[in-house]
C-alpha positions as CSV (number, residue, x, y, z in Angstrom):
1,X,108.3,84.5,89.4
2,X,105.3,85.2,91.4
3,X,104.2,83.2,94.3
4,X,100.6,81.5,95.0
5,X,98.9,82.1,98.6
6,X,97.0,79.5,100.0
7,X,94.1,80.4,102.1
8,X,92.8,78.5,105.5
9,X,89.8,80.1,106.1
10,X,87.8,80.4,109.2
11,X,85.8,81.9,111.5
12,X,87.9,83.6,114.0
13,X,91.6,82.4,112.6
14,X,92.5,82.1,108.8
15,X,96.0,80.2,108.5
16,X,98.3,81.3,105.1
17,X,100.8,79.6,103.5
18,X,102.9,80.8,100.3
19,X,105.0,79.2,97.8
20,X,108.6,80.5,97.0
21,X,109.2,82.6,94.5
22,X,109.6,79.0,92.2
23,X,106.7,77.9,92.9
24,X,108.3,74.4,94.1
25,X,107.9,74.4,98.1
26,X,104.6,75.5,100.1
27,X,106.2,77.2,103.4
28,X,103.8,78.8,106.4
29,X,103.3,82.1,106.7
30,X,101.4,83.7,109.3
31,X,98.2,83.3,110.8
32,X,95.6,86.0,110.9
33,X,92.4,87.3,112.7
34,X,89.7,86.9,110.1
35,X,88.4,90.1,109.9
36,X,91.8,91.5,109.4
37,X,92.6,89.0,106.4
38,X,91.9,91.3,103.6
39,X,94.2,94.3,104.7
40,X,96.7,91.9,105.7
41,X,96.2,90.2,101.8
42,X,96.8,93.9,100.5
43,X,99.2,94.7,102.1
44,X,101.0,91.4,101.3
45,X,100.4,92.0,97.3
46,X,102.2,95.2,97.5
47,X,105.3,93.9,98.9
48,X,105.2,90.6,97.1
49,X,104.0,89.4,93.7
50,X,101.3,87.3,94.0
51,X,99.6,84.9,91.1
52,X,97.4,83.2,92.5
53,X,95.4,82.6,95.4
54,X,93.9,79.5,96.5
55,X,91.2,78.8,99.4
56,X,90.6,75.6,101.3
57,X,86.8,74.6,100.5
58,X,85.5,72.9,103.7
59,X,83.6,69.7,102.1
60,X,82.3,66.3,104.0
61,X,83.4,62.9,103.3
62,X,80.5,62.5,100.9
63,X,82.1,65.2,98.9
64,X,79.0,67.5,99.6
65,X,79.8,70.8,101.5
66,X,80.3,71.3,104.9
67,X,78.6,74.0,106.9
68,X,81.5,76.3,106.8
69,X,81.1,76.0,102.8
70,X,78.8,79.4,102.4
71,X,80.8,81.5,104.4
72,X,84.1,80.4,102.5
73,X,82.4,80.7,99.4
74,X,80.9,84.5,100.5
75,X,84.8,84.9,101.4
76,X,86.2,83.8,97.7
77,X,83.3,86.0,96.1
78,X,85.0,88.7,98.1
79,X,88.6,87.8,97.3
80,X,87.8,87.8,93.5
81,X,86.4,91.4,94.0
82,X,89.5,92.8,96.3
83,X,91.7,91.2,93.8
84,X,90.2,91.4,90.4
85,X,93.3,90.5,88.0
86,X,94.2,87.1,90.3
87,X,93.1,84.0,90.0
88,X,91.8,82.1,92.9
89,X,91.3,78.5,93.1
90,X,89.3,76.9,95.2
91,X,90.6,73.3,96.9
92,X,89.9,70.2,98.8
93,X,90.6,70.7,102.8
94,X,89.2,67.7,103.9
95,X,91.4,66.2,106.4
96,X,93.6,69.3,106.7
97,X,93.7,70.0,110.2
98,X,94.1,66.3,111.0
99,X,96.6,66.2,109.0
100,X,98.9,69.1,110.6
101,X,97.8,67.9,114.1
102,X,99.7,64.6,112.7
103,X,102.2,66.6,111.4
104,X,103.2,68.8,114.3
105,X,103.4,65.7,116.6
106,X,105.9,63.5,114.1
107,X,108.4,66.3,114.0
108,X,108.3,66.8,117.9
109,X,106.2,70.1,118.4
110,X,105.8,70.7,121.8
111,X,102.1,70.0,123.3
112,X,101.4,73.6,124.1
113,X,102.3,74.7,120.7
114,X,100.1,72.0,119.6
115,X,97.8,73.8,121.4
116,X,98.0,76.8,119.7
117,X,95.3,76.4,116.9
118,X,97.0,79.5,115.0
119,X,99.9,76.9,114.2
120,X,97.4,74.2,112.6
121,X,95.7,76.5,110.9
122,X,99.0,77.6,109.3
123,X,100.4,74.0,108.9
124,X,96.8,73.3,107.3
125,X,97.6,76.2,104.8
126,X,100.8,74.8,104.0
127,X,99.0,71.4,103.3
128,X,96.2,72.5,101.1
129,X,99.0,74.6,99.0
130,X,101.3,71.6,98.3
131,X,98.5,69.5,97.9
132,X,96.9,72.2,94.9
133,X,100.9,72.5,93.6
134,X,100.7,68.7,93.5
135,X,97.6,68.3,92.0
136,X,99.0,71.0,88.7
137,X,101.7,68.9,88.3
């Protein structure tokens, strides 16, 4: 069974996270330089089958969109281009990076890797993928 790829998106960093090949547990994958995040995707869907994808939209707590909302939506426009035949999904991330920062310190993750945004970013991935599992079910 094919496996869905959630997407953090940002700036610099974009965090991934998959699903196993059952589709029942979100796991980390890697974090990426942005502008590598396309080749890497590639080169991912050649190895691996992948479903579907699905982005993190950035929105505010009034459920209007956040100021990173146009470039993540310039960024799915591309996705759906690169990757014609797959679906992506776009997803509530509000919260996301709170939420790994929380996450990271209640299972005992050292400060400095705390530090190290790449591992939120990823952990937020991970987060916005269970959640989008969760919210199919």
């Amino acid at each position: 069974m094919p496996r869905i790829l959630a997407i953090d998106y940002g700036a610099k960093r974009t965090g991934l996270a998959v699903t196993d090949p059952l589709q029942i547990i979100a796991t980390a994958l890697e974090t990426v330089r942005t502008h590598d995040l396309l080749d890497f995707l590639k080169k991912y869907a050649l190895s691996e089958s992948v479903e579907a994808f699905v982005v993190g939209m950035p929105r505010r707590l009034d459920n209007t969109d956040s100021d990173n909302a146009p470039r993540v939506q310039s960024f799915v426009k591309l996705l759906k281009k690169s990757f014609p035949d797959t679906p992506v999904h776009t997803h509530d991330e509000r919260f996301t990076s709170s939420m790994a920062l929380q996450s990271m310190i209640a299972s005992g993750t050292k400060k400095s890797d705390r530090r190290e945004k790449g591992n939120i970013d990823k952990i937020s991935a991970t987060i916005i993928l269970q959640s989008f599992m969760e919210s199919r079910r």
